[in-house]
DODREN-349321 format. One record per atom (N, C-alpha, C, CB): y, x, z. Coordinates in steps of 0.2 Angstrom, whole numbers, plus 5000, padded with zeros to 4 digits. Glycine has a CB too. Example, Ala and Ser with C-alpha at 12.3 -4.5 7.8 and 13.67 -1.06 7.14 Angstrom:
! DODREN-349321
497250665039/497850625039/498450665039/497850575045/498950645035/499550685036/500050645039/499750705029/
//
This chain:
! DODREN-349321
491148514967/491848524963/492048464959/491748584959/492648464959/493148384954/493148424949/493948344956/492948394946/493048404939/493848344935/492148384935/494448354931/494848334927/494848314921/494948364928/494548264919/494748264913/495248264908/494548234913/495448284905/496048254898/496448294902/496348154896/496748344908/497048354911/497548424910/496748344916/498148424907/498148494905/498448534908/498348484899/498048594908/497848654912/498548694910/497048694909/498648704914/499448774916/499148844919/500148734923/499648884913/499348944915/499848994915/498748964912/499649054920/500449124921/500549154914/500249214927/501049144910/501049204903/501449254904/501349174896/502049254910/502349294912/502549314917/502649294910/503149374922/502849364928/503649414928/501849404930/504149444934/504649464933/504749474940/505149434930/505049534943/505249524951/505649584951/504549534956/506249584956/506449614960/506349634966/506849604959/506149654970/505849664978/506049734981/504849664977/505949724988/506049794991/505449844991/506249784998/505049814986/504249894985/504449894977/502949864988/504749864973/504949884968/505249844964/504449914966/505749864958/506349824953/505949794947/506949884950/505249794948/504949754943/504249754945/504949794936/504049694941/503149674943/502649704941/502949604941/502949754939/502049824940/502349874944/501749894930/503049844945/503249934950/503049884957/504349984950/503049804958/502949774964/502149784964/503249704965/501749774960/501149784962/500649844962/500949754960/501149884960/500749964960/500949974970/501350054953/501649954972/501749994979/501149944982/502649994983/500949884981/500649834985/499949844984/500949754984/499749884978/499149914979/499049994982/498849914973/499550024985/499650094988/499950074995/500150134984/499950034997/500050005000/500650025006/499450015001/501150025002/501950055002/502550005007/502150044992/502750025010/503249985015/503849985012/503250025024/504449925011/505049935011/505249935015/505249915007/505049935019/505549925024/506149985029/505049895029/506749985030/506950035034/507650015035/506850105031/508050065037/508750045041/509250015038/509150105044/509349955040/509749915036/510549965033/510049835042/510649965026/511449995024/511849925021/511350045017/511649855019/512149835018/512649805022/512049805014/512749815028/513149805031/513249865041/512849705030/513749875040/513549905047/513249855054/514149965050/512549895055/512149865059/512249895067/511449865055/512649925068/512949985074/512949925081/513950035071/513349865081/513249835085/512649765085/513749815085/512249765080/511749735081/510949735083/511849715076/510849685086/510049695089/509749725085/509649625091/509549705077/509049715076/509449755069/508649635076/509049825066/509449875065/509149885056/509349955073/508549865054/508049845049/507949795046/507649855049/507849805040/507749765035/507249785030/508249745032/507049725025/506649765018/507349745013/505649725015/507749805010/508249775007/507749814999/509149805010/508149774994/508049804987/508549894985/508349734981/508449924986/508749994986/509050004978/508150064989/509550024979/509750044972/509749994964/509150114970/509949944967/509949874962/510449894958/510049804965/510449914950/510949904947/510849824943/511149964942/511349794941/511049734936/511049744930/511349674937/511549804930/511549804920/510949844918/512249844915/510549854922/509949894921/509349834920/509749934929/509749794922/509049734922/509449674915/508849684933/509849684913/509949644905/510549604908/509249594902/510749604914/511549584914/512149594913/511749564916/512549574910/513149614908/513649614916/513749574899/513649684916/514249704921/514849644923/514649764918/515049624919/515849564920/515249504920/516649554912/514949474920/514649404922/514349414930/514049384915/514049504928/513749494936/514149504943/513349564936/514749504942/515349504946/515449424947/516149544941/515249394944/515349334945/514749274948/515449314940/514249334951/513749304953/513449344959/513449304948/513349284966/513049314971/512549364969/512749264974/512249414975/511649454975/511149424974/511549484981/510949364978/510449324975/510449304968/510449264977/510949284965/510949244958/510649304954/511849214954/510949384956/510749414951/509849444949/511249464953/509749434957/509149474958/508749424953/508849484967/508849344953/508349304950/508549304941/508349244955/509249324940/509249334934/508849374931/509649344931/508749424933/508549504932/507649484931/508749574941/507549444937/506749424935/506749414930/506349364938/507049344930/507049294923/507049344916/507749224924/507549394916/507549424910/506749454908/508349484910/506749484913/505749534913/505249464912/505449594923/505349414913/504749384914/504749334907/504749344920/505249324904/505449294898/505149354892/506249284898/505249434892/505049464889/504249484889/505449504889/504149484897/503449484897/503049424894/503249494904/503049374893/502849304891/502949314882/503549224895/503349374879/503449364871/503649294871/502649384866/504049244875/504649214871/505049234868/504949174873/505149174862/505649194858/506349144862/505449184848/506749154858/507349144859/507449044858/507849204852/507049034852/506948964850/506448934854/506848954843/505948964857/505448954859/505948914869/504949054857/506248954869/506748974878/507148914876/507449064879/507248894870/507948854869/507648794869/508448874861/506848774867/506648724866/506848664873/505848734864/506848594870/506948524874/506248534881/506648434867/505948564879/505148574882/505148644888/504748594874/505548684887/505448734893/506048704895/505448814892/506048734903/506348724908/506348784914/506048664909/506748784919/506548794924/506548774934/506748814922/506348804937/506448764943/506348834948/505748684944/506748834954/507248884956/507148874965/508148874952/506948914968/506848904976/507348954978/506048914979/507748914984/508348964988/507948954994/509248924988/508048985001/508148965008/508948975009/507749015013/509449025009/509949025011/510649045007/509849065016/510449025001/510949024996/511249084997/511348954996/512249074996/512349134996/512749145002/512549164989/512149175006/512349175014/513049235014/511649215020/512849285011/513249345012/514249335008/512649405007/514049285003/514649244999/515149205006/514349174992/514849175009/515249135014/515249185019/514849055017/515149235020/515249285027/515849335022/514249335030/515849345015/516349395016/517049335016/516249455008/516849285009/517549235011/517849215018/517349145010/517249215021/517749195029/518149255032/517049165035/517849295031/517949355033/518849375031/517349395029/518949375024/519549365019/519949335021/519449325013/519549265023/520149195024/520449215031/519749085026/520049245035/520349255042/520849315041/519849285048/520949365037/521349425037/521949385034/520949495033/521849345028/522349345023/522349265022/522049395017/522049205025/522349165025/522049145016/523149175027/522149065014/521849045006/521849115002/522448985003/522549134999/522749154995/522049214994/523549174999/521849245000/521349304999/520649264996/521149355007/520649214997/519749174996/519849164988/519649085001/519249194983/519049204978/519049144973/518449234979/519249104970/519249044966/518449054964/519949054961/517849094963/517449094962/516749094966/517549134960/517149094974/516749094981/516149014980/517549084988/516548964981/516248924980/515648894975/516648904981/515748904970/515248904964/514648974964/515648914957/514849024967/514449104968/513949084974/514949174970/514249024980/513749024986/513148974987/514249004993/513548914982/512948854981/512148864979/513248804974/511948814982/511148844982/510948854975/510548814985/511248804970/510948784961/511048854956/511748724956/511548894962/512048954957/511548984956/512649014960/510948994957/510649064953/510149044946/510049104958/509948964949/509348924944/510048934938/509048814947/510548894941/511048884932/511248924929/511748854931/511249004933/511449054930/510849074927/511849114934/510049074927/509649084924/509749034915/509049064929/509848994920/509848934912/510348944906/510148844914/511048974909/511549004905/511449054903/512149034907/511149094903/510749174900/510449164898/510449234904/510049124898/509449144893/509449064890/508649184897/509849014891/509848944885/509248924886/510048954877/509348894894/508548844897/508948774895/508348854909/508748724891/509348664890/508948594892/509748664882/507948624893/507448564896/507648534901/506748584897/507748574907/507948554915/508048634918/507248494919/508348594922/508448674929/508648644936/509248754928/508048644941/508048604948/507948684950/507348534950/508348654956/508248684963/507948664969/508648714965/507648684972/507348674978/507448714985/506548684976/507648664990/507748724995/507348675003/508848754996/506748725002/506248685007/506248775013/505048645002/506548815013/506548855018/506148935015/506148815025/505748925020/505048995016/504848955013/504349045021/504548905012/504148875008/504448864999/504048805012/504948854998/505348844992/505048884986/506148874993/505148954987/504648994981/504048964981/504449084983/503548934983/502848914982/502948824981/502348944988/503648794984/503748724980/503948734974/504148674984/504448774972/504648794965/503948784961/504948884964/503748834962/502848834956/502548774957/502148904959/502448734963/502348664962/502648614959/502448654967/503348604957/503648584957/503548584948/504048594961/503648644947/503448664938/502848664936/503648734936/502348644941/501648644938/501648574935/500948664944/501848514941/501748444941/502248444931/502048394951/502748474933/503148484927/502648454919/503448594928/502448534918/501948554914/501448504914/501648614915/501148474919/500348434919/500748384917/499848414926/501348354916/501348284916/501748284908/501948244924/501748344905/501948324899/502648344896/502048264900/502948334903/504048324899/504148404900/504848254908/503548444902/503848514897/503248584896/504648554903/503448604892/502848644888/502848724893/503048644878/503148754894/503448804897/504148784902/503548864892/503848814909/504348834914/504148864919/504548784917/504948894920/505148954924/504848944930/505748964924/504648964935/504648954943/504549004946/504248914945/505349014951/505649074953/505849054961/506249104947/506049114965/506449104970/506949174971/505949084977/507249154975/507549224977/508049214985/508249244969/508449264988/508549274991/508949324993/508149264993/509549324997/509949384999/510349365004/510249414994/510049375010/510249355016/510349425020/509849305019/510149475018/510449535025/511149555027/510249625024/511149485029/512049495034/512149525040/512449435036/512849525040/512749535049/512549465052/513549555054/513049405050/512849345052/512149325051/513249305050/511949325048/511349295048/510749325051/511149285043/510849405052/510249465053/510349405063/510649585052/510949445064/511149405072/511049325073/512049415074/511149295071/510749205070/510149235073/510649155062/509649245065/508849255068/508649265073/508649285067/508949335075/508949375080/508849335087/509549425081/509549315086/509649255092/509149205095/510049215091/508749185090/508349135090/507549175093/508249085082/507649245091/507149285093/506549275087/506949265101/506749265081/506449265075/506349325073/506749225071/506549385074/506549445069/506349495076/507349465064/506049535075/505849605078/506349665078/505149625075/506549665086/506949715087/506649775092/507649695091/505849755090/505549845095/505349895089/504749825101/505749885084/505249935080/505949975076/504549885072/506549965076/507149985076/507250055073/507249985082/506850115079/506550165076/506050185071/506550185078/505750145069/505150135065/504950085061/504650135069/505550095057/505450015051/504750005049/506050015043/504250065045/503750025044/503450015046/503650025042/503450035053/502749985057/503049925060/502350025064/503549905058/503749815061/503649765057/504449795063/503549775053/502949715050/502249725051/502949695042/502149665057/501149685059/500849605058/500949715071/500949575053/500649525056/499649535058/500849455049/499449455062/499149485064/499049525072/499349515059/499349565070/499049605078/499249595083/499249665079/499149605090/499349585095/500049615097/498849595099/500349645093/500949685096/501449635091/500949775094/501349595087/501849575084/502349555086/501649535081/503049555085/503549515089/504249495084/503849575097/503849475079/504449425074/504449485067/505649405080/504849435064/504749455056/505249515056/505049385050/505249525049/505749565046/506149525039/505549635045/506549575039/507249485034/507049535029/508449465037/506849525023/506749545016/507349505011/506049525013/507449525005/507649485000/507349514992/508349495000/507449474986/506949464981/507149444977/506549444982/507049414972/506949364965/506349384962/507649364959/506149334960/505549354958/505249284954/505149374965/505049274946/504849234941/504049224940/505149254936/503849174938/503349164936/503349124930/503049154940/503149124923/503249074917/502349034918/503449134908/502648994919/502048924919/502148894911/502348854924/501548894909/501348884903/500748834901/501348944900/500848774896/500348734896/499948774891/500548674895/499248794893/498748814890/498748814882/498248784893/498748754879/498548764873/499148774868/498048694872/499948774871/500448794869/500548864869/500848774873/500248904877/500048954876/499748974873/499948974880/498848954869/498648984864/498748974857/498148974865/499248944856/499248944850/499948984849/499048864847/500349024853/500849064851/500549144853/501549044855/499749154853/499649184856/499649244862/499549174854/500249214867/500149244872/499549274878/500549214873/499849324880/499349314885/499049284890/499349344886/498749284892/498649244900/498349254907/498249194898/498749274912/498549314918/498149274922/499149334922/498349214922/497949174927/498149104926/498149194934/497649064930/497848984928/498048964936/497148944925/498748914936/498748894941/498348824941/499348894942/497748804946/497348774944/497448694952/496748834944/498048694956/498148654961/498748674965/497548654964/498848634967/499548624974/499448564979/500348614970/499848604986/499648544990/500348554994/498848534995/500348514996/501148505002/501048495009/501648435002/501248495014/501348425018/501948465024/500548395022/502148405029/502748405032/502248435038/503248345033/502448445044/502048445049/502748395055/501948545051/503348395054/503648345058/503348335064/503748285056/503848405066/503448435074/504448465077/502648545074/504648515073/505148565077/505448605070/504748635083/506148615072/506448625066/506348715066/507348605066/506048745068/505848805067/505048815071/506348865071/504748795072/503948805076/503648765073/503848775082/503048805069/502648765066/502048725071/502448805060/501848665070/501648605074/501048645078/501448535069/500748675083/500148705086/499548685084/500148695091/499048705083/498348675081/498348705075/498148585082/498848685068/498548705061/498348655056/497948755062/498348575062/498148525056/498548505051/497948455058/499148515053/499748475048/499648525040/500748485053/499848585044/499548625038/499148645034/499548665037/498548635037/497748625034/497848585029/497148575039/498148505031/498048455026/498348485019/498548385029/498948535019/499248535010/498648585006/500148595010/498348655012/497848695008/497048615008/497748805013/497248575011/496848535007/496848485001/496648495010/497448465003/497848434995/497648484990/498848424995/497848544991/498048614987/497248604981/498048704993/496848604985/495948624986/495848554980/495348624997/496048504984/495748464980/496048424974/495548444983/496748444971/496948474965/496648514961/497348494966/496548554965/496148594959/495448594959/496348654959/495248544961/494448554960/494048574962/494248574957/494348604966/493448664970/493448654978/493548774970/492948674980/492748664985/493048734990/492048644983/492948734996/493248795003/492748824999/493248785013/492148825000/491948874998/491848934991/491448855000/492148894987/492448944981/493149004982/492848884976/493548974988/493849034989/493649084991/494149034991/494149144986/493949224989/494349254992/493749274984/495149224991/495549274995/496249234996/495749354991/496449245002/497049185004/497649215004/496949165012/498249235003/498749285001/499249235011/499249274988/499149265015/499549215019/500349215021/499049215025/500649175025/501249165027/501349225028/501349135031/500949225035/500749275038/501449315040/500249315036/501849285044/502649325045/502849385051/503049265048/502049405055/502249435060/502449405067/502749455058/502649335066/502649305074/502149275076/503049245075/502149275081/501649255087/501549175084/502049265096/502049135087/501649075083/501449055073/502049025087/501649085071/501649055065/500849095063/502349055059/500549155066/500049195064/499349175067/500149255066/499349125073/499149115078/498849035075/499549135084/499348995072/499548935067/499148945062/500148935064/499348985059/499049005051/497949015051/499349095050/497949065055/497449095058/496848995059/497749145067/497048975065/496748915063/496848855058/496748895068/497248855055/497548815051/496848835045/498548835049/496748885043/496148935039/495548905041/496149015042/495248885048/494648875050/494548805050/494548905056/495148745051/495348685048/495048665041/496148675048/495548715038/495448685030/494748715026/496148725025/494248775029/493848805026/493248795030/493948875024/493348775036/492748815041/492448875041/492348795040/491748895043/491448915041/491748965036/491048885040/491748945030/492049005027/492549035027/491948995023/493048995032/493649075032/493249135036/494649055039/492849135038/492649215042/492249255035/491949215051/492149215030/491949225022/492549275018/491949145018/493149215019/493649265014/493849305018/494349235010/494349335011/494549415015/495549365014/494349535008/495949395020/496549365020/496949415022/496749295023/497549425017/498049475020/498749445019/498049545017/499149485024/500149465022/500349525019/500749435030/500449525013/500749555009/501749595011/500649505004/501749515017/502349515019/502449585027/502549425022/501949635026/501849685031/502249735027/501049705033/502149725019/502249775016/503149755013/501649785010/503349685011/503749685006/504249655012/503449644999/504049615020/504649595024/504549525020/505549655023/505049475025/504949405022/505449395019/504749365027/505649375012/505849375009/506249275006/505249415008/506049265012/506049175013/506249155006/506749155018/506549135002/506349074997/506249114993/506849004995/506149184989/505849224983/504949234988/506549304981/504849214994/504349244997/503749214992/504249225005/503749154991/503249114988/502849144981/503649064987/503449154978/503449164970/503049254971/504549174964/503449284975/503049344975/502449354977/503449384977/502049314982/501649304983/501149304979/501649264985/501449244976/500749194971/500849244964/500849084968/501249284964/501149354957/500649404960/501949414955/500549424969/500149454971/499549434968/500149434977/499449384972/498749344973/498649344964/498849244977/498949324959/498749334951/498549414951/499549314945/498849454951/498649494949/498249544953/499049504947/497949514959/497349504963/496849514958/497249444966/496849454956/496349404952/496249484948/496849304947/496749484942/496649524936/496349594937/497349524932/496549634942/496449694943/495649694950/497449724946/495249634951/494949634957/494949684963/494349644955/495749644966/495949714970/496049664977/496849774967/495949654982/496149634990/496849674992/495649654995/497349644993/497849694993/497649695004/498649664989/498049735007/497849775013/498549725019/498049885012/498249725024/498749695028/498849775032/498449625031/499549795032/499649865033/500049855042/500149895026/499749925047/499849875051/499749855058/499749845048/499049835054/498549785058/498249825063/497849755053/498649885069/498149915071/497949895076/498349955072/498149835081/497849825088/497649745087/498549835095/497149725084/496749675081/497149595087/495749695082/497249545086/497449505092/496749455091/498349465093/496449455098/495849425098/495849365095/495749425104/496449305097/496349235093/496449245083/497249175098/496649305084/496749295074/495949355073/498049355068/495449305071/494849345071/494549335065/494449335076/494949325058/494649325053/494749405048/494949255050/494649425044/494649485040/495149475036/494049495037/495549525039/496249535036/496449585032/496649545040/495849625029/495949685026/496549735028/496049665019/496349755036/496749795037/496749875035/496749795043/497649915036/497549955031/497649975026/497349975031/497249985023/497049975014/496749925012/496550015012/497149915004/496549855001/495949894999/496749824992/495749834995/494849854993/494749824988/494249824998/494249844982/494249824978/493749754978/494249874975/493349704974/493049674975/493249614969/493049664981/492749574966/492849534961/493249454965/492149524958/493849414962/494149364965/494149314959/494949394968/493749264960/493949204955/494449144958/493249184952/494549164963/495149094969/495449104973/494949044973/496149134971/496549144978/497049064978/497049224976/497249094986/497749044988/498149054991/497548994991/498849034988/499449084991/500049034997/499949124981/500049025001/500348975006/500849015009/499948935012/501348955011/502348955012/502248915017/503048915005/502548935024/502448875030/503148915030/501848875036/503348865029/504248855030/504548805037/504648805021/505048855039/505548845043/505748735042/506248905041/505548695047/505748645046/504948605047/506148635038/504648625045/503948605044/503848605037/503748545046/503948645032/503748635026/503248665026/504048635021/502548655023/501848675020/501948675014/501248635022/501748735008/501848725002/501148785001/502748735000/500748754996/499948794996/499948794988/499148745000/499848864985/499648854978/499048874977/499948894973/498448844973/497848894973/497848934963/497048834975/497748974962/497749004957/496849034955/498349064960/496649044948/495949044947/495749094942/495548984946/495749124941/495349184935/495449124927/494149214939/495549144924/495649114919/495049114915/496149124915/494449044914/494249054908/494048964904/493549104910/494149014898/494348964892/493848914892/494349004885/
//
């Protein structure tokens, strides 16, 4: 194990999510330990001529339920909102104060994959019926990928920094990257790191589709079409989300006495620069970041207990993953126990990350394996322990939560039981 000297330690104080298994981060981790599907017949758009007929949407989203005022939220994409709504729960879960939010010293950093897909599909839509005149003077500032990080920073008076990041699925887990190196290096004492996502369009559901990215045999049976995993797998399902995590530098955190769920203890990257949707075959390119990840933070493969994975349901990125596992650990991946969370919650693309590595934290806190749901026809090449079905309970002092994003982005957090 590496040991760090002088090196200062960043840790979770707060935590905020919107998701399709629930509108807040005890209601997301209660269904993810019950082991609860969101998934089912797409409503926001009619899906009557489309392949692929499901989704995991967020059901019954009000926003003034979640601390934004009605007339600002009119002014803000589905995405923007979902990740304000975190940001407001995860700001209060953290007991910041107001001056505390306002300081030179917090900040935040914000992961998109598709910004606000659904904004450019209704504009266009407008402009064809009605020519300029119908298109929103608001359209363009509501679709940009920044819109949701800045709308976070306007509500609640983030005035340290607010970056965004748009590395694909991987973004939610470069976000937390991105804010850890943040915090280690100094230039901010607390930050945000969030992603979000609201892509169930028609246009975008049909894209996927096309590419044969999303699973149209399960149609009648939304919750068995997230299998990652099994041999019957045949592409993802499209989710959406916002979802926060407050990064905090340890001894900032102890001395305002907050709590502390977990320490983010490492991060690793890397490109694979193979195919703009196929992640590279074999698993080494992505090995290399859960190796960076590992050795960031100090420990060795065999410290890990539980891998939180991509794990999307397709054929190749499960099959990828699977060895990419036996690369980075050896021997001991047939040790950990590894599940996709994304069976239960649908892929969620740039909020997938963030909600992950809240998983995997609160793993850690509650000694729970959450279940890969599902898993019923085992596929011979993915032959590690996936906790199918049900979680299990069991003690976790090292999870590791990975984003293998569309493009080749690898993005790996490892997260560790906190102790002082």
């Amino acid at each position: 194990m590496q040991i760090f000297m002088n090196r200062r330690r960043v840790v979770i104080t707060g935590m905020g999510a919107v998701t399709p298994v629930g509108k807040s981060a005890p209601e997301l981790w209660n269904a993810i330990k019950a082991g609860k599907c969101g998934i089912g017949p797409i409503t926001l758009f009619d899906a009557t001529n489309c392949p692929v007929k499901i989704a995991a949407e967020v059901k019954d989203f009000k926003p003034e339920e979640h601390g934004i005022d009605p007339k600002e939220a009119r002014r803000m994409a589905r995405f923007t909102q979902f990740l304000v709504a975190a940001a407001n729960e995860a700001v209060k879960d953290a007991s910041l104060t107001k001056e505390e939010i306002a300081a030179d010293t917090t900040g935040i950093v914000a992961g998109n994959g598709l910004a606000g897909m659904d904004v450019v599909e209704e504009t266009y839509c407008k402009y064809l019926e009605g020519g300029r005149r119908r298109v929103s003077p608001l359209a363009m500032p509501e679709l940009i990928a920044n819109e949701a990080c800045a709308n976070v920073s306007i509500a609640l008076g983030i005035t340290g920094s607010a970056w965004t990041v748009c590395t694909a699925c991987a973004s939610g887990t470069d976000a937390i990257g991105v804010a850890l190196d943040a915090v280690r290096s100094g230039r901010l004492d607390v930050c945000l790191a969030g992603g979000s996502e609201s892509a169930i369009t028609d246009y975008s559901i049909k894209s996927f589709a096309g590419m044969h990215a999303l699973t149209d045999k399960f149609n009648d049976a939304p919750e068995k079409a997230s299998r990652p995993f099994d041999k019957d797998r045949s592409g993802f399902v499209m989710g959406e989300a916002g979802a926060i995590l407050v990064l905090e530098e340890l001894e900032h955190a102890k001395a305002r006495g907050a709590k502390i769920y977990a320490e983010v203890a490492g991060y690793g990257s890397s490109a694979d620069a193979y195919h703009i949707t196929s992640p590279r075959p074999g698993g080494e390119t992505c090995a290399k970041a859960m190796i960076k990840a590992m050795k960031d933070a100090g420990i060795a493969p065999t410290d890990v207990d539980y891998y939180n994975a991509h794990g999307t349901s397709t054929h190749l990125n499960d099959l990828t993953e699977t060895q990419m596992l036996k690369i980075a650990l050896g021997e001991h991946a047939y040790k950990i126990k590894v599940s996709s969370t994304k069976s239960m919650t649908g892929h969620c693309v740039g909020a997938a990350g963030v909600i992950e590595a809240m998983i995997s934290t609160l793993a850690i806190r509650d000694s729970f394996y959450p279940a890969t749901i599902n898993l019923d026809n085992p596929d011979a090449e993915c032959d590690l322990d996936y906790v199918p079905h049900k979680g299990v309970e069991g003690n976790i002092d090292v999870a590791v939560s990975a984003s293998l994003g569309f493009g080749g982005h690898n993005g790996i957090v490892v997260i560790k039981k906190f102790k002082d």
